[in-house]
N, C-alpha and C positions, 0 to 999 in steps of 0.2 A: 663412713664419715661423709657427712655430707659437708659442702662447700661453704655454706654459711651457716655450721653449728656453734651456736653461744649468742647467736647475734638475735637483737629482736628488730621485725619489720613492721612498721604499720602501711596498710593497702586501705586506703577510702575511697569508698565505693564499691567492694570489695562483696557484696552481697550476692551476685550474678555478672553474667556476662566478661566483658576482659579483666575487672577487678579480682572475681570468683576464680580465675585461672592463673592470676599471680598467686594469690593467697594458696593456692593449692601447691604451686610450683614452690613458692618459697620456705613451705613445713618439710618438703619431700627434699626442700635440702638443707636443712634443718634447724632452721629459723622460727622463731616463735613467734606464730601472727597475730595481732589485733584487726580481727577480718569488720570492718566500718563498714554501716551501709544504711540508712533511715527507711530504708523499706518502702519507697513508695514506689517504685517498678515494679510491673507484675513480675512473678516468682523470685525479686530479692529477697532474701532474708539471710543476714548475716549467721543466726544462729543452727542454721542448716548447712551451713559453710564449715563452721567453726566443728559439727558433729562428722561433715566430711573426713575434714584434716584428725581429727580425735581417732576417729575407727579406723583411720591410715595409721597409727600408731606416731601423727604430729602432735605440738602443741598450741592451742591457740584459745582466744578469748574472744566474745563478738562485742562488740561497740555502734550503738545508735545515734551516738550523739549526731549533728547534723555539722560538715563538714565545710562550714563557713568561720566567720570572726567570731562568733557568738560561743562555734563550739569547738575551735581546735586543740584549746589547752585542754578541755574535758578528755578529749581522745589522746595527746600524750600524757596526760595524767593517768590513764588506765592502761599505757604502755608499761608506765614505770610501777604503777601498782600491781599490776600482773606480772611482770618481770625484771622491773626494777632498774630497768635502762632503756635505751631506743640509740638503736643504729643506722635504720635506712627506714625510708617516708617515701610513698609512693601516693602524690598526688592524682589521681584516677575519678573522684567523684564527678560527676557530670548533671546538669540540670538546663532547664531550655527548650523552647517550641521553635515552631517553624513558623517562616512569616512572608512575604514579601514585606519589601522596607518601607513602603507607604503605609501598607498594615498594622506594621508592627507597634507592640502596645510598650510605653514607660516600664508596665512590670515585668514584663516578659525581655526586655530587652536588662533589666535592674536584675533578676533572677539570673541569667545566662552571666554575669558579669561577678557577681555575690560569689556564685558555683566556682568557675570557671575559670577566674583569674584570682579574685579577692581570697579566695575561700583557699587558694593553694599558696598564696603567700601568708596565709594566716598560719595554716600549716607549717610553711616554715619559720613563722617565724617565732611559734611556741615551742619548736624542737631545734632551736638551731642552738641557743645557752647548752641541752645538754649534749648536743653532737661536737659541738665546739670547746667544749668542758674535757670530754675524753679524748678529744684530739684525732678524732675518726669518725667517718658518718658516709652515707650516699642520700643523696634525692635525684627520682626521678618524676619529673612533671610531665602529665600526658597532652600534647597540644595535640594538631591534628593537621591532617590533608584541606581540612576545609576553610586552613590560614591563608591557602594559595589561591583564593575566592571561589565562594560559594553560593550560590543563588539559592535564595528564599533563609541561607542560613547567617544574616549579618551581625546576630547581637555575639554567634556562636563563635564564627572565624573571627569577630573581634577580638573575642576574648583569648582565644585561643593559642590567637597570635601575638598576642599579650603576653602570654606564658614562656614566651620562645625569650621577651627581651628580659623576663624575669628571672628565666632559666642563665640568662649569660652573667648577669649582676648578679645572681648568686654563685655563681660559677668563680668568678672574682672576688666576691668578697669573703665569702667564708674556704675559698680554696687556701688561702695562709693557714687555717687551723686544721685542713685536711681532711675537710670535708668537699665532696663535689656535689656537681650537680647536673644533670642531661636531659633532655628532653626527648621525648618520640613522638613521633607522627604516625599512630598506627591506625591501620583498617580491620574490620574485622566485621563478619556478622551473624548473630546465632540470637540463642535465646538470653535476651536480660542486655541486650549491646543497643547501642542509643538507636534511636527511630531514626534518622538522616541516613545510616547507614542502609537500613533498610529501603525508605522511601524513597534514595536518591540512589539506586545502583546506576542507571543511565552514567549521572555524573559522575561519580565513579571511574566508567569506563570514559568517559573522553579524559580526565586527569590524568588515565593512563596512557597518556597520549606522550606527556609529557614530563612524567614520573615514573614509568617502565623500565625494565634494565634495558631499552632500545628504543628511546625517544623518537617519536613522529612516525613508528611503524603502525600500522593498519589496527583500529580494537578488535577485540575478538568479538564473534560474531553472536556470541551467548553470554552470556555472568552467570556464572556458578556461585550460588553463598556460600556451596560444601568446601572448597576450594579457601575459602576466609575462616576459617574457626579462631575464635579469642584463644583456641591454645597457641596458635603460629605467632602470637602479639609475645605470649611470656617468655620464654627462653631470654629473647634479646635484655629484657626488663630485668631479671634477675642478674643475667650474665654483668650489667651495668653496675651491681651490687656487691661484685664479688673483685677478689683480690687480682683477678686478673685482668679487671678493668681501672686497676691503681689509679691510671695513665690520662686514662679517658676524664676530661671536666669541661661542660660546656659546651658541649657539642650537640647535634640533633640528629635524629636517628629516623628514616622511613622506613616501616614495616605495612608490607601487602603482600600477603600473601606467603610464597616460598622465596621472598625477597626482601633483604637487608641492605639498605642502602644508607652510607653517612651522606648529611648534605654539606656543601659545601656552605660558609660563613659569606656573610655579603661584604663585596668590593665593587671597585669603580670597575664598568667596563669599558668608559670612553672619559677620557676628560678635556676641556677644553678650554684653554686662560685667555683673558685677556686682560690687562695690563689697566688700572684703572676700574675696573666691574664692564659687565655689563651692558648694554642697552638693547633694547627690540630690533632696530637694525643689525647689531650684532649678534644676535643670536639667527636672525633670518641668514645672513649668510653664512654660519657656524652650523647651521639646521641638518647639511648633508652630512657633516661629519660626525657631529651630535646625535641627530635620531636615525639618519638613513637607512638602518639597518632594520628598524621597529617597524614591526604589520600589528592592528590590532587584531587581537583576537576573540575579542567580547562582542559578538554580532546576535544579532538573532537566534541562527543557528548554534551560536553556545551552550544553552541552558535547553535540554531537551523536554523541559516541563514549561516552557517560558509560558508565564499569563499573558494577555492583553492589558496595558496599562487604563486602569478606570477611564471612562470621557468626564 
C-alpha cells in the first residue's frame, strides 16, 4: 500500500528534471499522475515520463497544455477526465532567462512572471472549487533560493518570491476547507533542471554561506552537481502530500542537498517608537539601536560573475 493510493496529483512541469522525480515518486506511492510539461527543454517530454511510471506498474496520463492562465483549467480538466478528481497540485513549471537588470528585456522579464508566479496561481485557482468541494486537497508551490537575491536572475527571484506571499494567502484561505498549502525552496541540478542552477554554482555556494545547516562556516572548496540530484528535492514534496503532514499549512521549506530545513516566517527584529511618528532627526539618533547591527553584504565581491556596469 502505498501512501497516497486513491489520490490523484498533478506535477507541471513535470517532463524532466525536479518535476520528472516528483512524478515518478508520487505513482511509486501510489498516486495517479498527470505528468504536465510543454516540451521545450531539451529531453522534456512528458509522454516519456508517463511510459516511465506505466512500465513501473503506476498510473499516469501526460498533459501539454502550457501551464499558465490560458492553460490551467485544460490540465485540471484532464485530471478529472483521466481520473475523475484531483487532490494535490504541484506548481513546478518554470520558464525565464538570464539577464543583468539593465539588460533585461519587457518579455523576458513578462515570461518569468506568466510562468512563475501568474501561472501557479492560475493553477490554483482552477483546482481549488474541487479541492475545496471534497473538503481535502495539498499544494505545494516551488519558489526558490534565488528569492534571497540573485544576480543576473531579477525577473526570476521576483517572481519567485512572489510565490512564498501566495503560498501563505492560500495557506489561509483555503486552510478552512482543509486544504493547505507550502512552499519549498529547493536546489538541485541534473539533466532537464533550470539553467541558473547550472550557470550559477559559484552563487550557490556563497548562499551557502548563509543557508547551511552551520551559517558563516567556510564554503567548501569544490561544488559537486552529483551531490544535488532532483531526486533529494522529492521525498520532502511528496512527504507534504501525505497524511502525515495533516499539520503542516503554510510554511516554506529549504531543500539542498542532504538537507531539510523549515525557514522561519518573518518578524520584527528590532522595533523602535516614538510617540507622535517619526522625523529624520529621530531616526539619526535611533539609527544605533535601529540598524547598528546591519553590515552590508552586497559588495563587489558578492556576485562571483559580477559584469562591469556599461559606461
Amino acid at each position: 500500500m502505498g501512501r497516497l493510493d486513491g489520490k490523484v496529483a498533478i506535477v507541471t512541469g513535470s517532463g524532466g528534471g525536479i518535476g520528472r522525480a516528483h512524478a515518478l515518486l508520487f505513482a511509486e506511492e501510489g498516486a495517479s499522475v498527470v505528468v504536465n510539461d510543454i516540451g521545450l527543454r531539451t529531453g522534456a517530454d512528458a509522454a516519456s515520463v508517463v511510459a516511465e511510471i506505466t512500465q513501473a506498474g503506476g498510473t499516469a496520463v501526460a498533459n501539454t497544455s502550457s501551464a499558465t492562465w490560458d492553460g490551467a483549467a485544460d490540465i485540471v480538466a484532464a485530471a478529472l477526465d483521466a481520473f475523475g478528481r484531483v487532490d494535490i497540485v504541484i506548481n513546478n513549471a518554470t520558464a525565464g532567462g538570464m539577464s543583468d537588470l539593465w539588460e533585461f528585456s519587457e518579455d523576458n522579464w513578462d515570461l518569468n512572471l506568466d510562468v512563475n508566479l501568474k501561472g501557479y496561481f492560475a493553477m490554483i485557482r482552477a483546482a481549488a472549487p474541487h479541492l475545496c468541494g471534497q473538503g481535502s486537497g495539498a499544494i505545494v508551490n516551488t519558489a526558490s533560493g534565488s528569492g534571497f537575491g540573485h544576480p543576473s536572475m531579477v525577473a526570476y527571484s521576483s517572481a519567485k518570491e512572489g510565490v512564498i506571499g501566495l503560498t501563505r494567502t492560500t495557506a489561509k484561505e483555503l486552510g478552512r476547507f482543509g486544504v493547505r498549502c507550502n512552499a519549498i525552496r529547493p536546489f538541485a541540478v541534473g539533466a532537464g533542471t533550470s539553467e541558473y542552477a547550472v550557470r550559477t554554482a559559484k552563487w550557490a555556494q556563497l548562499m551557502a554561506l548563509t543557508m547551511g545547516p552551520t551559517p558563516g562556516t567556510a564554503t567548501p572548496p569544490t561544488f559537486d552537481p552529483a551531490q544535488f540530484p532532483p531526486s533529494k528535492v522529492s521525498p520532502m514534496v511528496v512527504w507534504l502530500c501525505t497524511d502525515a503532514a495533516s499539520h503542516v499549512n503554510g510554511r516554506t521549506f529549504h531543500l539542498h542537498g542532504d538537507d531539510v530545513s523549515l525557514l522561519s516566517e518573518p518578524k520584527p527584529e528590532v522595533t523602535v517608537h516614538q510617540d507622535g511618528g517619526w522625523t529624520l532627526d529621530g531616526l539619526d539618533a535611533a539609527a544605533a539601536e535601529l540598524t547598528g547591527s546591519l553590515s552590508n553584504p552586497y559588495t563587489l565581491d558578492a556576485h562571483p560573475d559580477q559584469k562591469v556596469f556599461p559606461a
